[in-house]
N, C-alpha and C positions, 0 to 999 in steps of 0.2 A: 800440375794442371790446375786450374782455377774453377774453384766452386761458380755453379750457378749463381748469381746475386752478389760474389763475392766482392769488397771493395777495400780497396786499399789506399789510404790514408796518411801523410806527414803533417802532424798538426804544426803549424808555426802560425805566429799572429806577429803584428795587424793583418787585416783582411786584404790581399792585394787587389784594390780599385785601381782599376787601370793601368796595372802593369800586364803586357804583351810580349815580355823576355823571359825567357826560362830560366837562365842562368842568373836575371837580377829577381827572379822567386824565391830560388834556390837559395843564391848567398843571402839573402835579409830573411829575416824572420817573418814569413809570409805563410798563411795557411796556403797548403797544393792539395788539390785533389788529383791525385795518382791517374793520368791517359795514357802513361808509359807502354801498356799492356797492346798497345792499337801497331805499336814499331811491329813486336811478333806478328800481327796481321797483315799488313804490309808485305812481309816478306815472307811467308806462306803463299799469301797471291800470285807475286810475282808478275804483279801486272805491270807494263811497260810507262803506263799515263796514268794517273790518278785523277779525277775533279771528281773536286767535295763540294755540291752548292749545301749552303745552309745560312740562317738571315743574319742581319748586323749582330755583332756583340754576342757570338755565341762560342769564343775562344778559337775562332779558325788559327789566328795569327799566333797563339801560343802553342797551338798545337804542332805548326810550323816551325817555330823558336825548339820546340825540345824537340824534332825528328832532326834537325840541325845539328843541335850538341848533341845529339845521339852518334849519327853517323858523321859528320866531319872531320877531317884530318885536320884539324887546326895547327896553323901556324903561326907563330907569335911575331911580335916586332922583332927580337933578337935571331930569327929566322928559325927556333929550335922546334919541336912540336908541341902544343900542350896536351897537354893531359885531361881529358872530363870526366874520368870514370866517376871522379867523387861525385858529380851531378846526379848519377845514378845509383850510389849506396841506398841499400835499403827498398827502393821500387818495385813496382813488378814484374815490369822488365826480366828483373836479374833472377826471377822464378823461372825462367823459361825455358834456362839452361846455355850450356858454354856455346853449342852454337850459335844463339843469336846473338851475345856478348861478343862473337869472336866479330862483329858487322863493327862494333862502337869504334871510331875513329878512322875508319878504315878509307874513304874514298872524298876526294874532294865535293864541295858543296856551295852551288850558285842561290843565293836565295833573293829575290825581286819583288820588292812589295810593290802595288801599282796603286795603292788607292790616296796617292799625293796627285794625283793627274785629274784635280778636280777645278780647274779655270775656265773661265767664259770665253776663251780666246784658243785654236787648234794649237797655235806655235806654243802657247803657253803652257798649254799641257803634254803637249811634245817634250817642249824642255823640260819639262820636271820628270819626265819618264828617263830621260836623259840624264837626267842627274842621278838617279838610282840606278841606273846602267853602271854612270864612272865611279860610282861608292863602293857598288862590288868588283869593278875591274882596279880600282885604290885598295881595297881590302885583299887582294890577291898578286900585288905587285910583287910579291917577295922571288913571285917566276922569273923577272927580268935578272936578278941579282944570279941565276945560273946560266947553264950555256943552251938549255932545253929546249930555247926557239933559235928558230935562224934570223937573222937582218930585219925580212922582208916581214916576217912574224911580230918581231919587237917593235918595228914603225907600225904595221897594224895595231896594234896593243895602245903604243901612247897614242897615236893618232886619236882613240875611242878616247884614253884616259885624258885626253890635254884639249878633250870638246874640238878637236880638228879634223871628225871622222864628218862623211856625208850622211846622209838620212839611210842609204842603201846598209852601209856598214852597221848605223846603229839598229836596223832591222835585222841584222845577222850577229850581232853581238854577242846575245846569248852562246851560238851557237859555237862562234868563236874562240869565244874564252873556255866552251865545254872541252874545246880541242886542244888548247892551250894546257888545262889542268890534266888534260889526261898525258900531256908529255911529259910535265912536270911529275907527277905523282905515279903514273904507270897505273892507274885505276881509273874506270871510268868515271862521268860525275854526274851527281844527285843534283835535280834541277826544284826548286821550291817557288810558285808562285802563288803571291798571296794577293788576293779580291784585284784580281784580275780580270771582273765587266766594271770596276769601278770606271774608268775612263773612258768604256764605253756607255752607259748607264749618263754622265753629265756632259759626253758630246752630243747623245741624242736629246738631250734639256738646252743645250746652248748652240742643236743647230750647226755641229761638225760632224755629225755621226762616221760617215762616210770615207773621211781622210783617217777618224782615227780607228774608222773598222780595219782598213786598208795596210794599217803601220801594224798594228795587234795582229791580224791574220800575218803578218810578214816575221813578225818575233816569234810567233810560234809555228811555224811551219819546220822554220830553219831549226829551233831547238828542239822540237818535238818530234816531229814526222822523217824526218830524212838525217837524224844524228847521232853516226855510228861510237857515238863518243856518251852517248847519256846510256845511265845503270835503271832511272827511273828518275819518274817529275810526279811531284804531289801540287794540283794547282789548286785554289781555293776562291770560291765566288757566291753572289748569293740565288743568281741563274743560271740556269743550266743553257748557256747561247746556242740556238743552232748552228750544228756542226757546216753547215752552207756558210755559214758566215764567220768564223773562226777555227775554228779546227776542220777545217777541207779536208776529205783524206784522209785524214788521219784515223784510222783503224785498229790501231794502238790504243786507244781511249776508255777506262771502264770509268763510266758515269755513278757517282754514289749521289742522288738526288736525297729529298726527305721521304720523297717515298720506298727506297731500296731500304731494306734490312741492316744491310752489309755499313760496321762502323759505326752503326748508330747510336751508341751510347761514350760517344770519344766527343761530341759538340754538344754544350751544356750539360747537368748536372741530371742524376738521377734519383728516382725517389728516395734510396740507400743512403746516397749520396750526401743529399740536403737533409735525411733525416740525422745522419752522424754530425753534420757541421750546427745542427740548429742546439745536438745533445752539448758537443765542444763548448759550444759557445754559453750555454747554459737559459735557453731562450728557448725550449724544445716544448711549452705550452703555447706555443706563436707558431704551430705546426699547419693547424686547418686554416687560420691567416693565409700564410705565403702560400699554400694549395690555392687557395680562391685566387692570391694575386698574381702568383708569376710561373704554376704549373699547366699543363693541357695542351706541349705542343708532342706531337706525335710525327719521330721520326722513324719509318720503318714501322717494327715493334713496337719499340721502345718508348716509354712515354720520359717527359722530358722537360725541365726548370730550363727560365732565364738565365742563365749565369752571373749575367752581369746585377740584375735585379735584385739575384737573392743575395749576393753579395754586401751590395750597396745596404739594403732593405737587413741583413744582420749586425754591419757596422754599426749602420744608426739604432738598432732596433737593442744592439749591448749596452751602449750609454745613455739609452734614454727609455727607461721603462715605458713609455706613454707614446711609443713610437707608432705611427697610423703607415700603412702602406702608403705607397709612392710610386707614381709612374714612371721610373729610372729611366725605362728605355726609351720610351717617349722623346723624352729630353737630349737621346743623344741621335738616332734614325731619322733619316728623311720620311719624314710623313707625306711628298707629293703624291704618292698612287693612290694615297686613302684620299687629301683632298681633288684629284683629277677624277674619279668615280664618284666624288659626292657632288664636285661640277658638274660631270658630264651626265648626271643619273637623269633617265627619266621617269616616268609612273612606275615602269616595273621594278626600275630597278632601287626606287625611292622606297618601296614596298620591302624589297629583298635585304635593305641595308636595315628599315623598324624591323625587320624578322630578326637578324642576326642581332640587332642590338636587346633586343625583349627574351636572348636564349634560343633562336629556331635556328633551323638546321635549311642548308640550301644546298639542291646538286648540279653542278657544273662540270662541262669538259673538258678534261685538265689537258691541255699540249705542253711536254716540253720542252719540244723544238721550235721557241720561238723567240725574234729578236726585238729589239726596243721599237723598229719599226712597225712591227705587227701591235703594238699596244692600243694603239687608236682605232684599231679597224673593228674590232665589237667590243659590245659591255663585255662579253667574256672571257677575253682578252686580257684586263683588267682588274678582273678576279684570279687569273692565272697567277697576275702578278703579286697581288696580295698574301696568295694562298704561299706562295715561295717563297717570299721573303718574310715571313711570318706574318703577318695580320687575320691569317686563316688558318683553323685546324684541321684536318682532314678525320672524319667519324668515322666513315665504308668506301668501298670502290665496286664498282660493279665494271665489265668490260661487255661492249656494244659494239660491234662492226670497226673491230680494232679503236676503238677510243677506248677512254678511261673515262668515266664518270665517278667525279670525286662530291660525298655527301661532305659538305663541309658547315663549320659551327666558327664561335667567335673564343680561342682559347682560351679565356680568363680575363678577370675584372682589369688587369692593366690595359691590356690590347682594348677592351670596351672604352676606357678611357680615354685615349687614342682615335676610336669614331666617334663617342659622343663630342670632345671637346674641338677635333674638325669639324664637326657638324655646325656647333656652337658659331666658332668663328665663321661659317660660311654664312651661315643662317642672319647674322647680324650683316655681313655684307649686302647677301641678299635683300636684305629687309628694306637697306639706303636705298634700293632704287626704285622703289614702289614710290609712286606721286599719293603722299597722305592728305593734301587738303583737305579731300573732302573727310577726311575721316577726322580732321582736327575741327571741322568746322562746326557736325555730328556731332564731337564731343562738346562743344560749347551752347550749342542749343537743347540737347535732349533727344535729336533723330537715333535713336535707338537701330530703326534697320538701315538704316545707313552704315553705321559701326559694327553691326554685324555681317551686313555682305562686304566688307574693305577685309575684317579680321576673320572670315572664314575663306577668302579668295587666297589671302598668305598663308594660312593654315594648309590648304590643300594643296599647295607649291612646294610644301616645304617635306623635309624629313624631321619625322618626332623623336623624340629622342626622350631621355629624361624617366623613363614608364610614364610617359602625363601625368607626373606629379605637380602638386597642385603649388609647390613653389614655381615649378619653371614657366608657366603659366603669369604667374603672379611677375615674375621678370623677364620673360615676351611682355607684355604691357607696360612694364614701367619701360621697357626701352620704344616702345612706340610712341606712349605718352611725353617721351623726353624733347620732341619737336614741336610742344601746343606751343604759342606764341605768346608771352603774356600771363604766364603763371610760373610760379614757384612749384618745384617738385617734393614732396618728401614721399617717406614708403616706410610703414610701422612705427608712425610718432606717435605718441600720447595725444588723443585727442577723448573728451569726456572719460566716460567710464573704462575706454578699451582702446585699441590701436587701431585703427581704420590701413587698409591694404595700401593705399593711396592716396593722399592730397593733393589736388592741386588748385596751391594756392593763387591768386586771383591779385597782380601787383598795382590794376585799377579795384579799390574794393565795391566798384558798381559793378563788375562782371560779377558771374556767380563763380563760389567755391565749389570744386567738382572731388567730391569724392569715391571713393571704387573699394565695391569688396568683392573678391576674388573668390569663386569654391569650383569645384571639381566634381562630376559626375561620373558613374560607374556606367550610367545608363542612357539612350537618350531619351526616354520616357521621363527621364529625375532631374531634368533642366531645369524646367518651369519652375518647379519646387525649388530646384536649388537655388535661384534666382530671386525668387520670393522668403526663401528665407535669410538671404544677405540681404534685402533690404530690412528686415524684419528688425535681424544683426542689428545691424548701422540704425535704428532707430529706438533699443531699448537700449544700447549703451550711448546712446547722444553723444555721435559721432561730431555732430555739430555744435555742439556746447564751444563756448568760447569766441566762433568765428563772427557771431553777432559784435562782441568787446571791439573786433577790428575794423567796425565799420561795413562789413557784408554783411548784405540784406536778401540773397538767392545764394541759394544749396543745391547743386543738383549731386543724388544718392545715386548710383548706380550699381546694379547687384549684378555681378557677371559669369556667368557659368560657363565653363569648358567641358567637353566629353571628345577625346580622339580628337578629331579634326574639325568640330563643329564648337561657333560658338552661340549663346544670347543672352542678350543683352536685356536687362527692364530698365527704369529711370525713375525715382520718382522725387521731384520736383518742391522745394519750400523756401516760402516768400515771407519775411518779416516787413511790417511797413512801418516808418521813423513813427512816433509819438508825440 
């Protein structure tokens, strides 16, 4: 039996980035963290339907690659059986005793990845669903070479395998071929589908939702609900879809969400886990690092690392002592739900997104029977989907008149990264369509409240981000000041004694040169002040030294202070006259 906390481990190296097969872990010298242990749970359950939602890149698909070689009767090209026990020397599996061993090889195995069915077009991703249909009915031909089906069996068969079946057939496919292997093999068969809303998830972005809810409810009805020929289906997604709209009926079904208990520490890495692979690797004072950047998601119990992050983040982090964290998953997950709620956000919710970003905690009503259609109908909708697909951690639950009210947080500095740098790019979008005239005209003259009511009206539009640190401030302005007409930009040149925030230089030198020093206030009582003491700045280091040499004869100083959402502005003004 297996100790509490206990973890079990096959060290191989390089770090496997990006492999999703069990079997190419296995043969190459790849570090495994041992999930073996989750098969015994499986079949202790005994549940009919398995779905596992949990978010992008958190090892669904290899967990499906080794319940595969685990249980599959494989058959070889020369028709004989192979053999995978050796996949499993040493695991922990093989603690669990002969009866569960006696499961390894034993029953044919359909397995369907869906997450190719990602096109702008229905047909388009119809066929490609298609094409992983006839890979696994290719991959199990070896049926025809006996006498196990009759005629009218075997024309069914190629008909799906030689793309000549109608849309009906390949919606029954699955079901099919379950019935097929059980003639063949005399056992029934293990059905494995992996990110199975992915096709649905980019037919509701491109606008076919509907025909391909229609095909997806029709593949699994027939291999799921009504097929006397499946042992069990493990299917894997990062939603949990209402059962109205895919799984009808089906009653058979035990949901493992990130809120159930159950299996929760078989997707991504555990603290044990990551603490033995940071010792292996010899990097184990880079311990509180990866805590801050890629642990804090909470599935069930169990708390719980990036996989794919800490991964990537210890490859680099071996060969390059000076290795800084990195938003890995950023880089590979669709971030449209964070930028759809930073679109769609209004005051409240522009408010709720600075909380999460500054560390607060927000509570919402989690549903999760809900489909891609329901996304647009509230803000909280929105957060459901965030919270599921990871962008959210869950802190407490409280239950109200049967909802779930979930206290939720921002789980670590990657995910932060992820809203601030949405934010970022929205913020500069945003910014393009505000009409600045009058705020460029303001800067050319000296209208001081003119440049403050333009730059406090986008301020209060906007989502802060950054903690209003007094850099990001400093580059909100230079990107506004990048549309004056008729000046030169720079930002921390050497000018006199010290570096002035801003120049702008002046390409007639009868305009005046406009320079800007940027500070930041705790308070808004400490504006004034702080305002007064940027010009103060800009006039004991003689910010302007020099600009006389170019032929300008007007200087306008501007001292500019920001606090949260408000800004002001002073000016003050110096005229050289020729000689």
């Amino acid at each position: 039996m297996r100790k509490e906390g206990e973890v079990q481990y096959v060290m191989k190296k390089p770090l496997p980035v990006g492999i999703e097969f069990y079997k190419t872990l296995i043969d190459n010298p790849y570090y495994y963290v041992d999930k073996t242990w989750m098969i015994k749970e499986l079949l202790d359950k005994k549940v009919s339907v398995n779905l596992f939602t949990r978010p992008r890149r958190f090892g669904k698909t290899l967990v499906l690659s080794m319940l595969q070689t685990f249980f599959e009767k494989e058959i070889g090209q020369d028709g004989i059986v192979v053999d995978n026990s050796r996949y499993f020397r040493g695991m922990k599996i093989m603690e669990a005793g002969a009866a569960y061993a006696a499961h390894m090889g034993k029953y044919p195995v359909v397995f369907l990845s869906l997450k190719s069915a990602k096109q702008p077009e229905y047909e388009m991703a119809y066929q490609s669903l298609v094409d992983e249909i006839i890979k696994e009915y290719n991959r199990h031909d070896y049926i025809l070479q006996s006498d196990c089906l009759s005629e009218e069996y075997r024309e069914r068969y190629l008909a799906v395998m030689n793309r000549r079946a109608d849309a009906i057939a390949y919606a029954k496919s699955l079901a099919f071929l379950s019935e097929c292997l059980k003639r063949y093999h005399g056992a029934r068969t293990i059905i494995l589908l992996d990110e199975y809303d992915v096709p649905l998830e980019n037919a509701f972005f491109e606008g076919f939702y509907e025909k391909m809810v229609g095909f997806i409810r029709s593949l699994f009805e027939s291999a799921l609900k009504t097929n006397e020929n499946l042992e069990f289906a493990v299917v894997t997604g990062c939603l949990r879809i209402s059962k109205e709209s895919i799984f009808t009926g089906l009653n058979n079904l035990e949901i493992n969400s990130i809120l159930n208990d159950n299996f929760s520490e078989y997707f991504g890495f555990t603290q044990a886990e990551v603490n033995r692979m940071l010792d292996d690797y010899g990097i184990n004072d880079r311990r509180e690092e990866v805590r801050r950047w890629y642990d804090g998601y909470l599935f069930g119990e169990s708390e719980v690392y990036n996989p794919w992050s800490v991964i990537n983040y210890v490859k680099f982090a071996v060969t390059n002592k000076v290795a800084f964290p990195r938003p890995y998953w950023s880089n590979t997950s669709s971030n449209s739900i964070v930028r759809e709620l930073v679109e769609r956000a209004d005051a409240r919710t522009r408010g709720e997104i600075e909380s999460l970003i500054a560390g607060g905690l927000m509570e919402k009503p989690v549903h999760e029977d809900i489909t891609y259609e329901d996304i647009y109908k509230n803000q909280d909708n929105l957060w459901n989907f965030l919270f599921f697909t990871g962008y959210l951690k869950g802190v407490s639950q409280r239950f109200e008149e049967d909802t779930i009210y979930l206290t939720m947080k921002l789980p670590n500095q990657e995910v932060r990264y992820i809203y601030r740098n949405t934010i970022r790019e929205w913020f500069e979008q945003h910014q393009s369509t505000f009409d600045l005239t009058s705020f460029y005209e303001a800067v050319k003259t000296g209208d001081c409240e003119t440049m403050e009511n333009v730059i406090n009206r986008q301020l209060m539009d906007s989502i802060s981000y950054y903690d209003n640190a007094e850099n990001f401030y400093h580059g909100y302005l230079l990107g506004l000041l990048s549309g004056v007409g008729g000046y030169r930009i720079d930002s921390n040149k050497e000018r006199g004694n010290g570096r002035p925030d801003i120049l702008l230089g002046p390409v007639n030198p009868r305009l005046p040169a406009i320079l800007f020093e940027v500070k930041r206030a705790k308070k808004f009582s400490e504006m004034e002040d702080q305002c007064e003491a940027a010009l103060k700045q800009m006039e004991k280091q003689n910010y302007a030294a020099g600009l006389l040499e170019s032929g300008i004869r007007k200087v306008f100083q501007y001292g500019i202070c920001f606090c949260g959402k408000s800004c002001m502005v002073k000016v003050q003004k110096k005229e050289w006259k020729d000689e």
